[in-house]
N, C-alpha and C positions, 0 to 999 in steps of 0.2 A: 504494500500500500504506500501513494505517495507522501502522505503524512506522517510515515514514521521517519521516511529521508530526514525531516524538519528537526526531529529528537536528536540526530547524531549532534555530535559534539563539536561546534564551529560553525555548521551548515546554516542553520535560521540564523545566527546574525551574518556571517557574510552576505544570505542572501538580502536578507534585510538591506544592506546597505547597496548593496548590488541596484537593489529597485529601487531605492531614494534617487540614488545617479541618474538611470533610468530616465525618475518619472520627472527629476525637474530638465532635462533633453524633451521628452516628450510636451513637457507644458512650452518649454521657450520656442518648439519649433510645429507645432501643430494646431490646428484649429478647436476653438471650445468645445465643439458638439463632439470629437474625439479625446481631447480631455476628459470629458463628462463622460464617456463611456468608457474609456481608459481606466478612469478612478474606482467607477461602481464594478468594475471584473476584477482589479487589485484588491478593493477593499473586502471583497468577497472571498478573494484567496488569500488572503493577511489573516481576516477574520477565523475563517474556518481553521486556517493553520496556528491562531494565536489559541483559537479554542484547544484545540487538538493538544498543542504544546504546555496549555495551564491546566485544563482538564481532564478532556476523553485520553488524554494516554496514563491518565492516573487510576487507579484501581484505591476503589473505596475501602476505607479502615473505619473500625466501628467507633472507636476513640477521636473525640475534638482532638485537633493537633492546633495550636495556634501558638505565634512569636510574638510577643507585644516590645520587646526589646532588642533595638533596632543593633547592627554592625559590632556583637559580640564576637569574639574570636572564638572561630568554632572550626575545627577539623575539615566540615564537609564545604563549608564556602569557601571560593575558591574568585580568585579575580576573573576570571572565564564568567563566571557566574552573576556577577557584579554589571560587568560588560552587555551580554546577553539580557538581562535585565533592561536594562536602560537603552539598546540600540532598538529591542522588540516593539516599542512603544512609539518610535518616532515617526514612522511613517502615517499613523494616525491620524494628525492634524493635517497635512500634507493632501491627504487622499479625502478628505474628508471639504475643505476646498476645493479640491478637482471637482467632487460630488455636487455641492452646491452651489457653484459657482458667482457665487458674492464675499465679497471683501471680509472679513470676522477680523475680530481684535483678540489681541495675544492669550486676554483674559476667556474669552466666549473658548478658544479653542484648545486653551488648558486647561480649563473647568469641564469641559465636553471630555479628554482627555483621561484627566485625572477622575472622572465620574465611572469611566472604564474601568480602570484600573481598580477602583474600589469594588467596585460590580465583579470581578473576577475573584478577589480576595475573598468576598465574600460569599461568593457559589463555591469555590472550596473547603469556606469555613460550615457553611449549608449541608453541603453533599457528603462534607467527608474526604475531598479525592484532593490531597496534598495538603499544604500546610497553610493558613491565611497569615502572613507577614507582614510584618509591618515597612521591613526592609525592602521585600517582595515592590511593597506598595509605594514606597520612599522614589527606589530606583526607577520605576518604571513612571513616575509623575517628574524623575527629572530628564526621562527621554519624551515626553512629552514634551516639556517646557522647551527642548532643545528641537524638537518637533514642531513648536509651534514658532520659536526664534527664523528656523529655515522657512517656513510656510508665508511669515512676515519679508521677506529675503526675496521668496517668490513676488509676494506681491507689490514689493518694492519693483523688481526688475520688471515686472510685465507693464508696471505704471509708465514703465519707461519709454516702452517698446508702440 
């Protein structure tokens, strides 16, 4: 299945970064009505594979697992880790512009963002199927924010153009 390729180790974030590059080539050289469908096919294969990567490939435990104490030193965390975190989330904002295609402010598109990320925290804490973190949560609001910096960047050049 294509969605376990996404679990190996390295793969989701380089792809990750891979399609940022991508998609701002795609926005500066193509027309809106193919941006706009551009975005809604990416954000569909981001989505499912952000799912796949936080949820469906975790098998539920009958025990709440939850971290409320953020970047302790701990054996299994790993800077890979850290990384992965925070690059998973940037495309968000980005794609999520394509989708709409009107101007948002840093705030609307990190709030939208970081509303995600909580929302996933949360169906884990819900379901059982991994751990709800707060670090989890920290990292991936600040690939947002860095997400929504680039998305502002976009919309700076296209004002240009």
């Amino acid at each position: 299945m294509i969605l376990r390729f996404f679990s190996e180790p390295a793969v989701f974030p380089v792809f990750i970064l891979l399609f940022v590059g991508i998609t701002f080539l795609v926005f500066h050289f193509t027309q809106k009505r193919i941006i706009r469908c551009y975005s809604i096919v990416c954000m569909c294969v981001w989505g499912i594979s952000l799912l796949y990567v936080t949820w469906l490939s975790r098998t539920p435990v009958m025990e709440t697992r939850i971290n409320l104490i953020p970047f302790q030193p701990d054996g299994n965390a790993m800077l890979f880790d850290y990384i992965t975190n925070i690059v998973m989330f940037i495309p968000f904002p980005i794609l999520l512009y394509g989708i709409l295609q009107k101007r948002l402010s840093f705030m609307t598109l990190s709030v939208a963002g970081i509303g995600l990320s909580l929302a996933i925290e949360l169906l884990q804490l819900l379901t059982h199927r991994g751990i709800c973190d707060i670090e989890d949560f920290i990292l991936n609001s600040a690939g947002v924010i860095i997400g929504s910096l680039l998305t502002l960047l976009l919309m700076k050049a296209e004002k240009k153009n």
